[in-house]
C-alpha positions in Angstrom: 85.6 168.8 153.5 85.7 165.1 153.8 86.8 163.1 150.9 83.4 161.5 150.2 82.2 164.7 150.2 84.6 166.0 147.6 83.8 162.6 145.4 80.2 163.5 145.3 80.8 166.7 143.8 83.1 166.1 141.5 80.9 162.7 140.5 77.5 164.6 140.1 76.0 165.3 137.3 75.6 169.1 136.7 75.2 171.9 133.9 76.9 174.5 133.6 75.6 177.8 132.2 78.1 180.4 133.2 81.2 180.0 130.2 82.6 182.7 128.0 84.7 180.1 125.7 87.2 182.9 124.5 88.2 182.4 128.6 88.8 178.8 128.3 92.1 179.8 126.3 94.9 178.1 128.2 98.3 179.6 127.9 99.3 176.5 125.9 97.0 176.9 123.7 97.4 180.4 123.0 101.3 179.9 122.4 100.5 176.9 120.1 97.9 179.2 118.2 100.1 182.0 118.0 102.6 179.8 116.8 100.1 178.3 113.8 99.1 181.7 112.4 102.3 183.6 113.0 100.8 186.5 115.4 103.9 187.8 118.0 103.0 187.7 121.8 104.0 190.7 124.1 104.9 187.9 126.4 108.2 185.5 126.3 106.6 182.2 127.3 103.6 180.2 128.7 104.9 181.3 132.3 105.7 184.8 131.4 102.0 185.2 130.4 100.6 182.8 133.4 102.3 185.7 135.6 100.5 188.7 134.1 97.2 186.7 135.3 97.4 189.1 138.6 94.1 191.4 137.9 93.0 193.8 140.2 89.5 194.3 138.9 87.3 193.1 135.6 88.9 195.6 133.2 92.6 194.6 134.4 91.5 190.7 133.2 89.8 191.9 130.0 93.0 193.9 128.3 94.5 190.2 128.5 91.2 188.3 127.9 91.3 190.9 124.1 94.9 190.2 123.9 94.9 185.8 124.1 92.0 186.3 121.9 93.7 188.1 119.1 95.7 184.5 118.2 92.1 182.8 117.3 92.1 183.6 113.3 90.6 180.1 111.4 87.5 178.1 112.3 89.8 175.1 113.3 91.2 177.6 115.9 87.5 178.2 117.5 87.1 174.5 116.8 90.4 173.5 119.0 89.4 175.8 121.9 85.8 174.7 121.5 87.0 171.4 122.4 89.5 171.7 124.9 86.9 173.0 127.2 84.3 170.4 125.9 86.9 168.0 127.1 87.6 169.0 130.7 83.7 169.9 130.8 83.0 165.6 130.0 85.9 165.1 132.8 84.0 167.3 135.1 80.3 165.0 134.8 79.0 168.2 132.9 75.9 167.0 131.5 74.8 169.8 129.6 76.8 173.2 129.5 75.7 177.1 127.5 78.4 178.6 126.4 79.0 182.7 125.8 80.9 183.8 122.9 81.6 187.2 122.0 81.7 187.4 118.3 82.4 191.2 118.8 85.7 190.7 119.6 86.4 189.0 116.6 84.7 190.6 114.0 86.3 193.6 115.0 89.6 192.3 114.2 87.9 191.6 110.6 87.5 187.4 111.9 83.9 187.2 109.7 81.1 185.5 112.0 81.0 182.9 110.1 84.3 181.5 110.4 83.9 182.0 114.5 80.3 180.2 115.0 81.1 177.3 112.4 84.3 176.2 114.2 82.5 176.5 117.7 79.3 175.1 116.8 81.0 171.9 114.7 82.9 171.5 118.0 79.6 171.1 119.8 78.0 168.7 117.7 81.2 166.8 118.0 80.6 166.4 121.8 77.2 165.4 121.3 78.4 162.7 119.0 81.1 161.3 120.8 79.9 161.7 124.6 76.0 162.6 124.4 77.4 166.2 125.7 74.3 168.9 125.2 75.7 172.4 124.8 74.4 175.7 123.3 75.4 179.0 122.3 74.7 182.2 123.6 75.6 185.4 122.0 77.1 188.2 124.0 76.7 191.9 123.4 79.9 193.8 124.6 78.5 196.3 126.8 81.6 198.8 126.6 80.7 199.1 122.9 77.2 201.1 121.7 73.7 199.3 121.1 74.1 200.0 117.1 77.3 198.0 117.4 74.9 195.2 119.1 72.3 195.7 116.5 74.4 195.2 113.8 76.1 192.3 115.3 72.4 191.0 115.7 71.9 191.7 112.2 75.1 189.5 111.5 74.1 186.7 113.5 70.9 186.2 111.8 71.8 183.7 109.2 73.5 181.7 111.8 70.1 181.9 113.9 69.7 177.8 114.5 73.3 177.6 116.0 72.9 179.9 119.3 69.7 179.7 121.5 69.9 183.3 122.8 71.9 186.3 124.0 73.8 187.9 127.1 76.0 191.5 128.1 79.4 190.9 129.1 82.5 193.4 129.2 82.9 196.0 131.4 79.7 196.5 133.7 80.8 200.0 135.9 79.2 202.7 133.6 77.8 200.3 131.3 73.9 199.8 132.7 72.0 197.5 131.2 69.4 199.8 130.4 71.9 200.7 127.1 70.9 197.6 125.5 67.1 197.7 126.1 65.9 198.2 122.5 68.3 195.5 120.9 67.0 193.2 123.6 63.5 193.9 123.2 64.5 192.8 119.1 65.6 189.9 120.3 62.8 189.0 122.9 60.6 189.2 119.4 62.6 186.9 118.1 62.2 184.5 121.1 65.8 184.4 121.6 66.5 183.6 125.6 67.8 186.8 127.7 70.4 186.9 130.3 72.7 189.5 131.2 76.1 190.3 133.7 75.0 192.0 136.6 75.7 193.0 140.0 79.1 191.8 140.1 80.9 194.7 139.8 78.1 196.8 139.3 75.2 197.9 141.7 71.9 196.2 142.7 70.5 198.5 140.7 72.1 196.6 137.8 70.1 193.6 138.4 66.6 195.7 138.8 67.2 197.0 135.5 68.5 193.7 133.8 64.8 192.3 135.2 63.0 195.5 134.6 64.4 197.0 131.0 65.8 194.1 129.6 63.6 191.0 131.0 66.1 188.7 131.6 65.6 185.2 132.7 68.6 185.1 134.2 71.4 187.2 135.6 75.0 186.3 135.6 76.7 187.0 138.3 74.6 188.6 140.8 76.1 188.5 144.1 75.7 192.0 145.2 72.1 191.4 145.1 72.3 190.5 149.0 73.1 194.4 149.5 69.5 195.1 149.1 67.0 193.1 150.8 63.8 193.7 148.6 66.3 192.8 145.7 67.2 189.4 147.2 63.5 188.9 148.6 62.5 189.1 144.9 65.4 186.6 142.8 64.1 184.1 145.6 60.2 184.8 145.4 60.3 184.6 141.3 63.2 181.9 141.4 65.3 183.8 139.0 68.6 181.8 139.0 72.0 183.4 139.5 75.0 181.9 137.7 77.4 182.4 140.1 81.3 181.8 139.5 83.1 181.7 142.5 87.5 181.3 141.7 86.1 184.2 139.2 85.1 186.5 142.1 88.0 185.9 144.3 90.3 186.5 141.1 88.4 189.6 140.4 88.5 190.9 143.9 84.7 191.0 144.0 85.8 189.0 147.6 88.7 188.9 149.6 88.7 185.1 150.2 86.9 182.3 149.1 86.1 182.0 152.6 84.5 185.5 152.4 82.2 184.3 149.7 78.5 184.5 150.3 77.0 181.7 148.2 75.8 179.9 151.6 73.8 182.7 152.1 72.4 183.1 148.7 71.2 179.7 149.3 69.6 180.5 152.5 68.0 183.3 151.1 66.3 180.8 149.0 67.7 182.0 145.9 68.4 179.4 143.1 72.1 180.2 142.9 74.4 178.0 140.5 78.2 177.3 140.4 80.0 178.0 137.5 83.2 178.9 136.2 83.3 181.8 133.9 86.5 182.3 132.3 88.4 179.0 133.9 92.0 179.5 131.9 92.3 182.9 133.5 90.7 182.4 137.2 92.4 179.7 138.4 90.0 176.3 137.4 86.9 174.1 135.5 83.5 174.0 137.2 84.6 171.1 139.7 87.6 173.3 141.1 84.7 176.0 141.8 82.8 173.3 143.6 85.7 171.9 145.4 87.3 175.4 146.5 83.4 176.4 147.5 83.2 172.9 149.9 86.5 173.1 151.1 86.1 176.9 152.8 82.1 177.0 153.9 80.0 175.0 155.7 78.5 173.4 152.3 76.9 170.3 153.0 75.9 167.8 150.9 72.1 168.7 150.7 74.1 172.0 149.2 75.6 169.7 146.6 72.4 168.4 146.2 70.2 171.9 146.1 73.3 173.5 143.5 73.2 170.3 140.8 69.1 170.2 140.7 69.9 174.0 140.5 71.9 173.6 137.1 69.0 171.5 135.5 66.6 173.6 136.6 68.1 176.7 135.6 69.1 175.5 131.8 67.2 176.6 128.8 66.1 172.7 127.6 62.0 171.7 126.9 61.1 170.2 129.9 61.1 166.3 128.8 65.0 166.9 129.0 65.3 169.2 132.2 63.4 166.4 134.4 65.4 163.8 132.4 68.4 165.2 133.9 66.8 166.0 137.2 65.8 162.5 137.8 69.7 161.6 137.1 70.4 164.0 139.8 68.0 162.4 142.1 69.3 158.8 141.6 73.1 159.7 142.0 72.0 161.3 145.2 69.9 158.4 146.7 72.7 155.5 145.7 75.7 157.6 146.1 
């Protein structure tokens, strides 16, 4: 990749829509957080726990993912990770940016919902304030855990309705379809929350059929497996249903080998409206620019690909209209000056 090349993507404004902000905890920050509210670490030091980040598959990651998330006690604590990532997503020329939390994981630990929304929602209206950053909430089921456990999470949530824009499926996918969830779902489709789910990442195809089919989501996470079927890919590209794609993720994760193995290129050329993202960046290895940079760096990505991915973002974001071709016309004039 040429350095120009590597300029324009880091320089272009993009969304990002593909964020769990319990994975933007950086070691730092956990230690410092521990620290604060006195909770022991089962690791010595920042390095000591930088090491264990070796996974072998999703669940590997999510035992520590539970286990840095345990420090997080006080809303200022969601507020200071909040921010953090807001931060390094400003840095990045992120534009506008939907976040996943997984209240499940704290209320479990008896965290109330309210202190973890108000800490990251005051965080975003922070951003907005100081930078002009638009960001949103979705809400993440835990899939490993039942659909009453999602109902009643739902049935938490509901008070808090005007701070989160709409709900995902996250956790563990193998054995965890996403035709568990379709009734709570189907709640929350009457309550015109947006839909997206994880799918076809670890799972099967099939995942994403039923993500579409069951739980009509307008987007799947993930979803690179989908090039195993062809009717499957035929179909994401025909009805333009965007995949967030989060490539240091997927190498982490061993979903590929190589970042050189990764087969966003041809998701492209498919004609499917795929999207770069960065999923849990404290734990897989960068922020949405290093998952641009390691992506132009390995393929043949050109920058009509840079081009194509950032109208992607836009296009792909839950925002009315006036604002997604607000921020498509800024994508159009940093491409024709830059």
């Amino acid at each position: 990749m040429t350095e120009a090349l590597s300029d324009l993507v880091r320089s272009m404004p993009k969304a990002e829509l593909h964020m769990h902000i319990e994975g933007s905890l950086e070691p730092e920050l956990i230690f410092a957080l521990a620290e604060r509210n006195g909770v022991t670490l089962p690791y010595a030091s920042v390095e000591d726990l930088r090491r264990a980040y070796a996974f072998t598959d999703l669940q590997s990651f999510l035992d520590i993912y539970y286990a840095g998330a345990s420090v997080l006690q006080t809303e200022r604590d969601f507020y200071d990770m909040t921010w953090a990532y807001l931060e390094r997503a400003h840095a990045d020329n992120v534009l506008h940016t939907e976040i996943f939390f997984d209240p499940q994981t704290h209320t479990e630990r008896g965290i109330g919902f309210p202190i973890v929304i108000g800490g990251i929602h005051r965080a975003l209206t922070d951003a907005q304030k100081e930078w002009g950053l638009s960001a949103s909430l979705i809400l993440c089921f835990l899939r490993h855990l039942s659909e009453a456990e999602a109902f009643a999470t739902l049935e938490e949530a509901m008070p808090h309705r005007d701070k989160f824009i709409g709900v995902g499926l996250d956790s563990s996918e193998r054995g965890n379809p996403p035709e568990k969830f379709e009734r709570v779902f189907a709640r929350c489709r009457e309550l015109g929350l947006h839909l997206v789910a994880h799918a076809g990442e670890e799972g099967p195809p099939e995942y994403i059929y039923t993500a579409l089919d069951k739980l009509h989501v307008e987007r799947i996470d993930h979803g690179v497996r989908c090039l195993e079927d062809p009717v499957l890919t035929a179909r994401l590209a025909r009805e333009q249903v965007a995949l967030t794609v989060c490539p240091l993720s997927n190498i982490k994760l061993r979903v590929f080998d190589r970042i050189h193995d990764h087969n966003i290129l041809e998701l492209l050329d498919a004609g499917i409206a795929a999207t770069v993202n960065s999923d849990d960046p404290a734990y897989f290895g960068g922020y949405v620019n290093d998952n641009y940079v390691a992506l132009f760096e390995s393929l043949p990505l050109t920058r009509d690909h840079a081009y194509r991915l950032a109208r992607n973002s836009f296009a792909a974001a839950f925002i009315d209209e006036e604002a997604k071709a607000a921020y498509l016309r800024q994508v159009d004039d940093y491409f024709a000056t830059a």
